[in-house]
ROBA-176178 format. One record per residue (C-alpha): x, y, z; residue in one letter; residue number from 1; chain. Coordinates in nm, 2 decimals. Each point is the difference from the previous one (the first is absolute). Last residue first. Example, Ala and Ser with C-alpha at 12.3 -4.5 7.8 and 13.67 -1.06 7.14 Angstrom:
PT     xx     yy     zz code pos unit
PT   1.37  -0.11   0.71    S   2    A
PT  -0.14  -0.34   0.07    A   1    A
//
This chain:
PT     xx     yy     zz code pos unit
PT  -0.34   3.36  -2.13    X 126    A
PT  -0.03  -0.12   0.37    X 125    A
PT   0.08  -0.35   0.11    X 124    A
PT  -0.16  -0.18   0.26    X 123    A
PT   0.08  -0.29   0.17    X 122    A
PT  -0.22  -0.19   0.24    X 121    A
PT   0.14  -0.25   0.27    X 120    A
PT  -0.10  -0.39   0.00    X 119    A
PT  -0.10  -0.19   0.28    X 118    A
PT   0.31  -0.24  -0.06    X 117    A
PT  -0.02  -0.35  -0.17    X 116    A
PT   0.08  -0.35   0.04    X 115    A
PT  -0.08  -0.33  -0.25    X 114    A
PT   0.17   0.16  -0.30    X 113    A
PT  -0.06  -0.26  -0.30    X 112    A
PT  -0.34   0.19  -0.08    X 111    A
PT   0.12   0.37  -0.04    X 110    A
PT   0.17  -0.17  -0.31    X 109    A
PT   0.41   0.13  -0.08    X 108    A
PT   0.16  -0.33   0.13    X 107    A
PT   0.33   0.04  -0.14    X 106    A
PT   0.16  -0.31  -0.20    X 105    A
PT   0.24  -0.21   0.16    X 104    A
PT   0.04  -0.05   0.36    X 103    A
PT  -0.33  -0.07   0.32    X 102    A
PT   0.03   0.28   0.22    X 101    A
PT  -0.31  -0.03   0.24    X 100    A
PT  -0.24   0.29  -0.06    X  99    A
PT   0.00   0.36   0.14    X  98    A
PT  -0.23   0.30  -0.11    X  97    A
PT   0.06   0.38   0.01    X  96    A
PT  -0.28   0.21  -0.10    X  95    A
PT  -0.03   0.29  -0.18    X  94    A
PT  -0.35   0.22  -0.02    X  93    A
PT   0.00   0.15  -0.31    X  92    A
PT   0.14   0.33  -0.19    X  91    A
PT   0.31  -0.07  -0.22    X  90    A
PT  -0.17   0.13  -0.27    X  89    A
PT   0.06   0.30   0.09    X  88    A
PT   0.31  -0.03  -0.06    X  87    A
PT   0.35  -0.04   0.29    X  86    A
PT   0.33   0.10  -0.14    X  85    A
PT   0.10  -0.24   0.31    X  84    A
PT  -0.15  -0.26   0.25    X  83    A
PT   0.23  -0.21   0.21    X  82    A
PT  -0.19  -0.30   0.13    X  81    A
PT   0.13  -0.11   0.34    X  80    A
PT   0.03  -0.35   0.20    X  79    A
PT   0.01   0.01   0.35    X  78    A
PT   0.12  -0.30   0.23    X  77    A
PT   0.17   0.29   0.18    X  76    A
PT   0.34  -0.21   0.05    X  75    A
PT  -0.02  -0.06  -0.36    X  74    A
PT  -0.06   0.30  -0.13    X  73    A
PT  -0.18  -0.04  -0.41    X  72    A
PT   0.00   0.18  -0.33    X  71    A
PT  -0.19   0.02  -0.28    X  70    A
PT   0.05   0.25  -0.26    X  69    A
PT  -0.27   0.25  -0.20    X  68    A
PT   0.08   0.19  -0.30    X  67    A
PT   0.24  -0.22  -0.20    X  66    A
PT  -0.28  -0.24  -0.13    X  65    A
PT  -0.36   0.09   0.15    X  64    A
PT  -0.17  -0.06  -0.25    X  63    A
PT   0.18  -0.28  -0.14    X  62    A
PT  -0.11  -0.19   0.31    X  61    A
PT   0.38  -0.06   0.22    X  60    A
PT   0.18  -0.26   0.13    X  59    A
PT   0.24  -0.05   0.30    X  58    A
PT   0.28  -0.20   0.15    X  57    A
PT   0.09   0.02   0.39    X  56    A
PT   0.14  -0.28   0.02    X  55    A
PT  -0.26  -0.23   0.25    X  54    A
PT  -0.26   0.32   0.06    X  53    A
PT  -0.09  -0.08  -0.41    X  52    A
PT  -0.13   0.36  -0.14    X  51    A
PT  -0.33   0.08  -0.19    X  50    A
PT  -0.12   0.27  -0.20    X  49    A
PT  -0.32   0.17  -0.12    X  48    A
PT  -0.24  -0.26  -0.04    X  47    A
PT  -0.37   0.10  -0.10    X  46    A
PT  -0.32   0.00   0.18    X  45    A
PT  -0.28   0.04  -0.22    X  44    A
PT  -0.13   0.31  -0.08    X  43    A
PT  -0.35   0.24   0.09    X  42    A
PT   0.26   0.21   0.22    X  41    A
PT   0.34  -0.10  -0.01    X  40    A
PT   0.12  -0.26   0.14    X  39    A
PT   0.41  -0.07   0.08    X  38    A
PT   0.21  -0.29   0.10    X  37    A
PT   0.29  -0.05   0.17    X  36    A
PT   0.16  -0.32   0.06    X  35    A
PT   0.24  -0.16   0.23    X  34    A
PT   0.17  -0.34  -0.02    X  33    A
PT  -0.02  -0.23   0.27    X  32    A
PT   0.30  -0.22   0.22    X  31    A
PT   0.16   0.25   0.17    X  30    A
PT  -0.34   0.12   0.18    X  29    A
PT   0.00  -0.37   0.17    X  28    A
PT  -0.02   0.12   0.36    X  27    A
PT  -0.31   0.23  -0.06    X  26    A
PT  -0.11   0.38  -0.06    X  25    A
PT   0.08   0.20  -0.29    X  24    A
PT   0.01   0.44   0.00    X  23    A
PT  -0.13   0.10  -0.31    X  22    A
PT   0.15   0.38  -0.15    X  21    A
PT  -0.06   0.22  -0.24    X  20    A
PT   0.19   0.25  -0.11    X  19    A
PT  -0.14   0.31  -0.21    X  18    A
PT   0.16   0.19  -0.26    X  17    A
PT  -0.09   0.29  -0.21    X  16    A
PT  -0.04   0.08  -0.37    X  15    A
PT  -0.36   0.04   0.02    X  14    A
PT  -0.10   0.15   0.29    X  13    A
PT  -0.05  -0.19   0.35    X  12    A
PT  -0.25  -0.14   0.16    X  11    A
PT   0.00  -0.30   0.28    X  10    A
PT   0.18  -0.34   0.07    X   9    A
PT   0.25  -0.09   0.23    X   8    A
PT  -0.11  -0.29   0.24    X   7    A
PT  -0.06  -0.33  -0.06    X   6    A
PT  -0.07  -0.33   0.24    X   5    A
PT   0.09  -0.35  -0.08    X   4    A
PT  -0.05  -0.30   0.24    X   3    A
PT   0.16  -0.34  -0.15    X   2    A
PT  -0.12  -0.34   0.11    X   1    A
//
């Protein structure tokens, strides 16, 4: 089991940053990889990036490519979403999610995260 609670969001202008951040609860943290995900209104939930805690390697939505960057303390159990050159189309409610690591190909469907944080609400102002 694997408690997840985010902090971070709220509005900013368009070509600001935010950082978000989802604090993880539970012996085993080492052993999951972490998502984020973002909904927008009226949309389905989309991936936005997603980093292994075991080495520390990350991946990236298109969208999102060289704007936002994952990062992660270790003694905080804390993993952080950087978010830069911020759009308005960034605008959502992000959550972070956490799933057992399992290797090979990224796991980029809402549905093969079994954990999830309340969610925190972005917006972005044109």
């Amino acid at each position: 089991q694997v408690q997840l609670v985010e902090s971070g969001g709220g509005l900013v202008q368009a070509g600001g940053s935010l950082r978000l951040s989802c604090a993880a609860s539970g012996r085993t943290v080492s052993t999951y990889t972490m998502g984020w995900f973002r909904q927008a209104p009226g949309k389905e939930r989309e991936f936005v990036a997603a980093s292994r805690w075991s080495g520390g390697s990350t991946y990236y939505a298109d969208s999102v490519k060289g704007r936002f960057t994952v990062s992660r303390d270790d003694a905080r159990n804390t993993v952080y979403l950087q978010m830069n050159s911020l759009k308005p189309e960034d605008t959502a409610v992000y959550y972070c999610a956490a799933r057992v690591t399992t290797w090979g190909s990224w796991r980029t469907s809402q549905y093969e995260y079994g954990y999830w944080g309340q969610g925190t609400q972005v917006t972005v102002s044109s």
